[in-house]
VEXTOR-767583 format. One record per residue (C-alpha): y, z negated, x negated. Coordinates in Angstrom, 1 decimal, m for minus. Last residue first. Layout:
<nodes>
north=Y, up=Z, east=X
...
</nodes>
This chain:
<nodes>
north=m1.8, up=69.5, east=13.4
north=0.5, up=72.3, east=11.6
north=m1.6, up=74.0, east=9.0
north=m0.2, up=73.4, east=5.1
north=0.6, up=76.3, east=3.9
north=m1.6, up=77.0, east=0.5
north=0.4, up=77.6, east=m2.6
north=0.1, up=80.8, east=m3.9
north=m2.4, up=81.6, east=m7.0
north=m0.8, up=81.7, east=m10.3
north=m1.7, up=78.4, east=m11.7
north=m5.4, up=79.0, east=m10.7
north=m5.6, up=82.5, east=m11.7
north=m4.8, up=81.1, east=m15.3
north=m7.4, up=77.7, east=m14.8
north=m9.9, up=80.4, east=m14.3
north=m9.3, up=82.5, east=m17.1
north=m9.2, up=79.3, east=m19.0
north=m12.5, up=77.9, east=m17.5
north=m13.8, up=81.6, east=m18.5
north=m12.6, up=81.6, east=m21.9
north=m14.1, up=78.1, east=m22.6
north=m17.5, up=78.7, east=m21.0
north=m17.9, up=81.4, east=m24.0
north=m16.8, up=79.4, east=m26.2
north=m19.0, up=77.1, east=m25.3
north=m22.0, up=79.2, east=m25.3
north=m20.9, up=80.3, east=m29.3
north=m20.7, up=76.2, east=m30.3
north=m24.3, up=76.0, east=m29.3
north=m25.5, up=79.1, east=m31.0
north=m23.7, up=77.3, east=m34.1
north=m25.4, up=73.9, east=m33.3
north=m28.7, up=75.8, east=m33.4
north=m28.2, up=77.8, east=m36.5
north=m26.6, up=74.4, east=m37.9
north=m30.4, up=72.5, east=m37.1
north=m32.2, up=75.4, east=m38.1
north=m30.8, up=75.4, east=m41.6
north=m31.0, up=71.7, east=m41.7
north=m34.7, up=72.3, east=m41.2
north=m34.5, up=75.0, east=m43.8
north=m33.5, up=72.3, east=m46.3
north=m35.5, up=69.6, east=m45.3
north=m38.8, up=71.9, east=m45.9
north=m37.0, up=73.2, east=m49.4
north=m36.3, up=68.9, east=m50.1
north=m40.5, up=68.9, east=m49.7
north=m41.3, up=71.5, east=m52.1
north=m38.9, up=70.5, east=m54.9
north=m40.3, up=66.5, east=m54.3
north=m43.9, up=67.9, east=m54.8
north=m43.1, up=69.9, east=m57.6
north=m40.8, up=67.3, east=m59.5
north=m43.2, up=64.5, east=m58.9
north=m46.2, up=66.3, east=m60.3
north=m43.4, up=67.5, east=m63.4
north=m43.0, up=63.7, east=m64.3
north=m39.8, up=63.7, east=m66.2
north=m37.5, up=62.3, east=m63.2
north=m39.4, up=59.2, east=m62.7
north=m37.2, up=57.6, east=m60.4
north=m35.0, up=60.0, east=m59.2
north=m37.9, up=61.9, east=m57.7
north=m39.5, up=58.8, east=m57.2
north=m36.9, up=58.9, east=m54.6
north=m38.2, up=61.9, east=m52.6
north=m41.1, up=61.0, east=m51.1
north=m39.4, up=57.5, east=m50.1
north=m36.4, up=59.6, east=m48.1
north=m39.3, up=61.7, east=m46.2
north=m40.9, up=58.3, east=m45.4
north=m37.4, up=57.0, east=m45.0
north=m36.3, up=60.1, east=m42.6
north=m34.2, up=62.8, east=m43.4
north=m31.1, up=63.9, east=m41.3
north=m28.5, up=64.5, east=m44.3
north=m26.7, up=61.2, east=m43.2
north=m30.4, up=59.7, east=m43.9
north=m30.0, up=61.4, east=m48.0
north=m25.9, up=60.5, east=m48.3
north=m27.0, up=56.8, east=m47.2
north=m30.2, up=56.4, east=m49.6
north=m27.5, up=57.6, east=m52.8
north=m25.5, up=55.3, east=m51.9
north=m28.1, up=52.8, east=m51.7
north=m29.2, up=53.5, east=m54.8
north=m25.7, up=53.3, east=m56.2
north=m25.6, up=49.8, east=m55.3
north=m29.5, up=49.7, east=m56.8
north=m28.3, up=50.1, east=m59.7
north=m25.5, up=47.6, east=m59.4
north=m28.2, up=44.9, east=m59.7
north=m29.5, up=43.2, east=m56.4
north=m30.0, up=39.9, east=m55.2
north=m32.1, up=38.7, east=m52.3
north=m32.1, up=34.5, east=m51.5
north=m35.2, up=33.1, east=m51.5
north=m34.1, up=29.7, east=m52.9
north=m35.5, up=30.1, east=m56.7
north=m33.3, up=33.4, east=m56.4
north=m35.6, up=36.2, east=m55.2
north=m35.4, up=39.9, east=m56.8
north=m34.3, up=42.9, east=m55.3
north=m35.6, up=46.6, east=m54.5
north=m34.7, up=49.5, east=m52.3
north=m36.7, up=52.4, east=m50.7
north=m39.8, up=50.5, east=m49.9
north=m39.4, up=50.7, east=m46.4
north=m38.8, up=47.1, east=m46.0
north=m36.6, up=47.4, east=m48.9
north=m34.5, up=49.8, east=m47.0
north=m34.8, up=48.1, east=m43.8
north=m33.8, up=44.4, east=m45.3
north=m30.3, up=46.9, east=m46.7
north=m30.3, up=48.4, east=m43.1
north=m29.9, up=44.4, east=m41.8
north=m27.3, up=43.8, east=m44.2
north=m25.4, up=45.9, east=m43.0
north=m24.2, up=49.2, east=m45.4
north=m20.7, up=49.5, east=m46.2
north=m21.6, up=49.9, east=m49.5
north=m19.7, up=47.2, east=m51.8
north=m19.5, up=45.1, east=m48.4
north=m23.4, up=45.2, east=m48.0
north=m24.3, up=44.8, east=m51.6
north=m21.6, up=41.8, east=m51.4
north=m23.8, up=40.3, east=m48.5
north=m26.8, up=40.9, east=m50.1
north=m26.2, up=39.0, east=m53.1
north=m25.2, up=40.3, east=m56.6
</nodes>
């Protein structure tokens, strides 16, 4: 199939899908023309590439890992993928520690805005001074 279905299949542009392969994370073959097409394997490739940059990981990390898929007896592979999706792992770790520590500080600014906003509503009205 042609880029352009890739991309509506996916939801991916068709300028990520020129990244991918680019980066070395997808692969198509050239029509006599130049055009790209792609086999559904590589539709669920790109699937697969989506869920791993949603995750936070880069392409180089991304193109450590694939071979992963790839090759999936080759115990050299397996090791060196295993330690690098443990790095990405504890990275996301930090990342929703962070975000948690983040949500906790609003919180806390929330209760005081609505402790505020509560001695707001209930203060007097000011008198206007005569001019």
């Amino acid at each position: 199939m042609r880029i352009g279905e890739v991309s509506q299949r996916t939801g991916v542009s068709p300028r990520s899908l020129r990244y991918y392969e680019e980066q070395g994370l997808l692969t198509s073959t050239r029509s006599g023309t130049g055009q790209r097409h792609y086999s559904d394997a590589e539709v669920q490739r790109v699937s697969l590439i989506r869920q791993l940059f949603d995750a936070g990981m880069s392409s180089q990390v991304i193109a450590t890992v694939l071979p992963c898929v790839d090759i999936p007896g080759d115990l050299g592979v397996a090791e060196e993928t295993f330690t690098l999706m443990m790095l990405q792992r504890d990275r996301v770790d930090a990342d929703i520690a962070h975000l948690i520590e983040t949500r906790n500080a609003l919180d806390v600014l929330i209760k005081a805005n609505s402790r505020h906003r509560a001695t707001l509503s209930t203060a007097p009205e000011p008198v206007a001074q005569p001019t």
